[in-house]
C-alpha positions as CSV (number, residue, x, y, z in Angstrom):
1,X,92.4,-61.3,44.7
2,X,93.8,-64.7,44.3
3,X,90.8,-67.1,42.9
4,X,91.8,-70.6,44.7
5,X,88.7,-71.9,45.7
6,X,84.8,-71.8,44.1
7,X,83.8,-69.6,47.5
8,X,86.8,-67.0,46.4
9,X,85.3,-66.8,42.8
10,X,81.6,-66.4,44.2
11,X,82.9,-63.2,46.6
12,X,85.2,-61.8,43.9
13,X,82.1,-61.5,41.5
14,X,79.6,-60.2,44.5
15,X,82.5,-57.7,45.0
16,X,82.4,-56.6,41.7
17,X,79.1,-56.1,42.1
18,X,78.9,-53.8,45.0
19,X,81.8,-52.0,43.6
20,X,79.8,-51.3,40.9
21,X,77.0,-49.4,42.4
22,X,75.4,-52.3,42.9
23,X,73.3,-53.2,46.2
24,X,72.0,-56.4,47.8
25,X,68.0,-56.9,48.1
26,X,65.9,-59.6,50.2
27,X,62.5,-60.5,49.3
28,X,61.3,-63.0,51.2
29,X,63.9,-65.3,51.3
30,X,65.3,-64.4,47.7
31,X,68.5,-62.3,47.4
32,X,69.1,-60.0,44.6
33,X,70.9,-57.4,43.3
34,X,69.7,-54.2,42.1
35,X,71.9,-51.7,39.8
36,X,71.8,-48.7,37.7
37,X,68.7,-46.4,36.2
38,X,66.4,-46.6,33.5
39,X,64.2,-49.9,31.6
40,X,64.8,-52.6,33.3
41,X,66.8,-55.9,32.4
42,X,66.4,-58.7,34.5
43,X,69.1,-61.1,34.4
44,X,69.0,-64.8,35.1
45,X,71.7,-67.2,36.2
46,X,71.7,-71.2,35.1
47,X,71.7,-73.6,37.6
48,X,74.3,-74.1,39.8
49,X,75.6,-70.5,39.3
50,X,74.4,-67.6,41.1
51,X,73.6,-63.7,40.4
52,X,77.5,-62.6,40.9
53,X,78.2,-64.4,37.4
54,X,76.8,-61.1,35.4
55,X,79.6,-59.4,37.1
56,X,81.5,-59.3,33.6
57,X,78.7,-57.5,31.8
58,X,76.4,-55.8,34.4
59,X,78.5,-52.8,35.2
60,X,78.3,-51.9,31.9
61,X,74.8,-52.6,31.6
62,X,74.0,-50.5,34.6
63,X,75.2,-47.2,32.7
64,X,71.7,-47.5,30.4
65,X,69.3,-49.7,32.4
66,X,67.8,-50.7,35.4
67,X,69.5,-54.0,36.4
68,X,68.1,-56.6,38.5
69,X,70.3,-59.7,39.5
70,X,68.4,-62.7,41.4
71,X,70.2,-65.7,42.9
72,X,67.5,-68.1,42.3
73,X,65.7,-70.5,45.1
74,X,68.4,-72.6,46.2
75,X,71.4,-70.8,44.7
76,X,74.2,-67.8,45.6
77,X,72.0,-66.6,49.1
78,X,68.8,-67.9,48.3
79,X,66.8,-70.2,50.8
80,X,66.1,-73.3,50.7
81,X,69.7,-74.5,51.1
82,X,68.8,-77.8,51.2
83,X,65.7,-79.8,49.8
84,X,64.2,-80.4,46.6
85,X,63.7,-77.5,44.3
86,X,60.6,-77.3,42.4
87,X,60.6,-75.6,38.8
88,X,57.1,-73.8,40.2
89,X,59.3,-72.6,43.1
90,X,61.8,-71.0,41.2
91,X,59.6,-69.2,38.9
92,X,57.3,-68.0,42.0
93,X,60.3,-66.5,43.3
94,X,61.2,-65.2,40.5
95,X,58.1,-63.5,40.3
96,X,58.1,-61.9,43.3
97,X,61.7,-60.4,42.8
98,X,59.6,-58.8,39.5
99,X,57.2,-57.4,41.6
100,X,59.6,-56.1,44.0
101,X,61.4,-54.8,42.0
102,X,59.3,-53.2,39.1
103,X,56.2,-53.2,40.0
104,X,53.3,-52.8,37.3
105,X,56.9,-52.4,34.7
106,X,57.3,-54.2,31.9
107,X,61.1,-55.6,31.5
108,X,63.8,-57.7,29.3
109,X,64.0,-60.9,30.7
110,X,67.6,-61.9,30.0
111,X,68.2,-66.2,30.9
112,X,71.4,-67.8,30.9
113,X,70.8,-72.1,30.2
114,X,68.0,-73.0,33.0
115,X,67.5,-69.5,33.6
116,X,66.1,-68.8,30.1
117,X,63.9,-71.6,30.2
118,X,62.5,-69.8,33.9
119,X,62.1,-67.2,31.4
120,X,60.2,-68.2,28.8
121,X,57.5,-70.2,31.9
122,X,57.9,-66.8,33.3
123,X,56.6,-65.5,30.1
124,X,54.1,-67.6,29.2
125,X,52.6,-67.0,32.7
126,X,53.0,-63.0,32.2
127,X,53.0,-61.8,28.8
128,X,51.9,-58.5,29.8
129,X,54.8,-57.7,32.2
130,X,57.8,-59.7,29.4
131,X,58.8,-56.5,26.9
132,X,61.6,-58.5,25.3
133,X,63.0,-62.4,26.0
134,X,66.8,-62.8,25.4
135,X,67.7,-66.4,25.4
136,X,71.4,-66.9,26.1
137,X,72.1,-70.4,25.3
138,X,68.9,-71.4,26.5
139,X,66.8,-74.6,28.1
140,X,63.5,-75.2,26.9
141,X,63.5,-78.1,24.3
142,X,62.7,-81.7,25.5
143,X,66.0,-82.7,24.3
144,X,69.1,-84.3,27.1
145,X,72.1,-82.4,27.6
146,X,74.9,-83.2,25.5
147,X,77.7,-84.1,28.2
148,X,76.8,-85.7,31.5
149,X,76.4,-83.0,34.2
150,X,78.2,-84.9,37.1
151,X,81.2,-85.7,37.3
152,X,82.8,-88.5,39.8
153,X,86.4,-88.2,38.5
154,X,88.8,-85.6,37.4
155,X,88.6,-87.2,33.8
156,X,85.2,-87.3,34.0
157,X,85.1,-83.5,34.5
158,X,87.7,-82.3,32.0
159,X,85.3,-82.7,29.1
160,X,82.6,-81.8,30.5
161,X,84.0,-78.2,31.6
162,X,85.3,-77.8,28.2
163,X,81.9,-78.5,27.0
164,X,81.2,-75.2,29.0
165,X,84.1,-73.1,28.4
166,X,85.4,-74.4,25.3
167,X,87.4,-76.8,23.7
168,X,90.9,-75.3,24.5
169,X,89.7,-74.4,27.8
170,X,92.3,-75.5,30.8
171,X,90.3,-75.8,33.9
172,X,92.1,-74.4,37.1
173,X,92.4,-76.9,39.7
174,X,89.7,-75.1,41.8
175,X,87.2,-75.4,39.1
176,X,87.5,-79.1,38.8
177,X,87.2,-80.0,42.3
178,X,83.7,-77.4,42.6
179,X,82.6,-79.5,39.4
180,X,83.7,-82.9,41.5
181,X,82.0,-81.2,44.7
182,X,78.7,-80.8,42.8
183,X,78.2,-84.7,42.2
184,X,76.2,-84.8,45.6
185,X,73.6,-82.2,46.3
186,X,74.2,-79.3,44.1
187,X,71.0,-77.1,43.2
188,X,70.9,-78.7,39.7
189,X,70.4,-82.3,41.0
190,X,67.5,-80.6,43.6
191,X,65.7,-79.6,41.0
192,X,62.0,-81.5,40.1
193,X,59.3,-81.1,38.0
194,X,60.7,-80.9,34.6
195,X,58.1,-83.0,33.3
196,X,55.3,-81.1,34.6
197,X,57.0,-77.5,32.9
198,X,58.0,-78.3,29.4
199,X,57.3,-76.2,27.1
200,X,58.2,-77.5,23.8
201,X,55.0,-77.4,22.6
202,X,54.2,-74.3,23.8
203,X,56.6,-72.4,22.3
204,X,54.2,-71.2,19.9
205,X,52.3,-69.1,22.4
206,X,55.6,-66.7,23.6
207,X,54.8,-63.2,22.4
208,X,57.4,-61.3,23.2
209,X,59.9,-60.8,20.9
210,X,62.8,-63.5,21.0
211,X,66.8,-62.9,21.0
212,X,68.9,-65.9,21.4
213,X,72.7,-65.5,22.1
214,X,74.6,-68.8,21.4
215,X,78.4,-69.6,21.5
216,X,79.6,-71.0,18.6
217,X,81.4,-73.7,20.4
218,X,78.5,-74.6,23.2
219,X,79.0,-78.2,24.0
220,X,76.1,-78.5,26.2
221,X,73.2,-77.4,24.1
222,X,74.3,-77.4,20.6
223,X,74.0,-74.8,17.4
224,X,71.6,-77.4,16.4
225,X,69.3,-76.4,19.4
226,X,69.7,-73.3,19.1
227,X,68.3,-73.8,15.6
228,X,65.5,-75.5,16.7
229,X,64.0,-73.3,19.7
230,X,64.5,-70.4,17.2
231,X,62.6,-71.9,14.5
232,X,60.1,-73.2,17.4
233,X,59.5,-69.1,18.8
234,X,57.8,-66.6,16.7
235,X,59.1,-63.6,16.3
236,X,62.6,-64.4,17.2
237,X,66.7,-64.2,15.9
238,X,69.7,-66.1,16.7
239,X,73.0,-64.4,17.4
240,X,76.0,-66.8,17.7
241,X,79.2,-65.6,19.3
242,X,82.5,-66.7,18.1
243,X,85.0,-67.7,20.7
244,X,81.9,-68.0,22.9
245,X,80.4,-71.5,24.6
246,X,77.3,-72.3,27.0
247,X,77.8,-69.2,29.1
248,X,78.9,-66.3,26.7
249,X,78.4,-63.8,28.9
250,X,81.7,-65.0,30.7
251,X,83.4,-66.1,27.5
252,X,83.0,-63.1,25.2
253,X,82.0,-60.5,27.4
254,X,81.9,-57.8,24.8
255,X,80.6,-59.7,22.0
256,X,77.6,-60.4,24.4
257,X,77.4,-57.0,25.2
258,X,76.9,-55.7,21.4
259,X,74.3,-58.5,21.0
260,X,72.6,-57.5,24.3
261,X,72.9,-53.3,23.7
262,X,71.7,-53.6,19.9
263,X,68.6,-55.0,21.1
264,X,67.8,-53.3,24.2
């Protein structure tokens, strides 16, 4: 399938999915997807991005585990479409896809950028139901982004996607203009209550053990974060992937995938 468009990319990974074994959930008005057999890994998207972005790494997941995908409030299928999004809203709804979907089961909580800081509130909130946390270039520190996260211009977004990918990544044209699209009303700019959910001092309190998978060439949260919310979480390692950036996953599919199966 020919990717010329951020909708084509969003189907081809959702197609993937299915493929895969994989099959689509509601609960309420959250979508997820729901793969495999065995303890169960939930996986978290960052903001903006949506459950079909495990696609590189889920199959393979499936073989072992239980694999449970959520498009978070406001992303991929997920209502509200529109609005603000609270943090509390997208942790309650993150919730309830838990309960759904392993009720009374403890699970790996796996987060990608926003989605392992839901992960960690979703923690602290739950320790008895949180088995393991894997923190894949995680939120959570009270610390701004190091690029700007709109972009108004085509040089504006250039950087700012290389901050993602990489510094020798060449963005597709379809990639800039979603990035350009973004600048008015994209989940990420919905979102509220950041204030009223850090953490940073609370880090502390997480006990679950901690994994965090960095890319060595993340230009959004740096090494030097990743450092710090290590050294901030008891019990808890830093991997850092080479070749990899903010969403290593995508980047270094494999290398994630050692991380992620050592572990689990």
């Amino acid at each position: 399938m020919a990717i010329e468009s951020s909708s084509d990319f969003v189907r081809m990974t959702r197609d993937a999915l299915a493929a895969a074994g994989f099959v689509r959930r509601e609960v309420g008005e959250t979508v997820y997807w729901d793969g495999g057999a065995g303890s169960t890994l939930v996986m978290i998207h960052g903001a903006n991005d949506q459950a079909g972005t495990w696609f590189t790494v889920a199959p393979a997941l499936a073989r072992t585990h239980r694999v449970i995908l959520p498009d978070l409030a406001g992303h991929g299928e997920s209502a509200p479409k529109d609005g603000l999004l609270p943090i509390s809203l997208l942790v309650s709804r993150l919730e309830a896809v838990i309960d759904d979907a392993a009720p009374h089961e403890r699970v790996t909580l796996v987060g990608n950028s926003l989605g392992g800081w839901l992960v960690m509130l979703y923690a602290l909130q739950h320790p008895e139901r949180a088995e393991r946390l894997v923190l894949e270039a995680s939120g959570g520190l009270d610390r701004p982004l190091a690029v700007p996260i709109v972009a108004h211009t085509r040089e504006e977004a250039i950087p700012i996607l290389r901050a993602v990918h990489g510094p020798q990544y060449e963005p597709p044209e379809w990639v800039i203009s979603a990035l350009l699209n973004r600048a008015n009303g994209s989940p990420m700019l919905r979102l509220t209550e950041h204030l009223e959910h850090s953490i940073e001092s609370r880090l502390g309190e997480l006990t679950p053990p901690a994994t965090l998978i960095w890319g060595e060439h993340d230009g959004v949260l740096p090494l030097s974060y990743a450092e710090a919310l290590r050294d901030a979480i008891p019990n808890s390692d830093l991997h850092v992937i080479e070749g990899g950036a903010h969403i290593p996953h995508m980047q270094q599919p494999e290398r994630f995938l050692q991380c992620l199966t050592a572990i689990s």
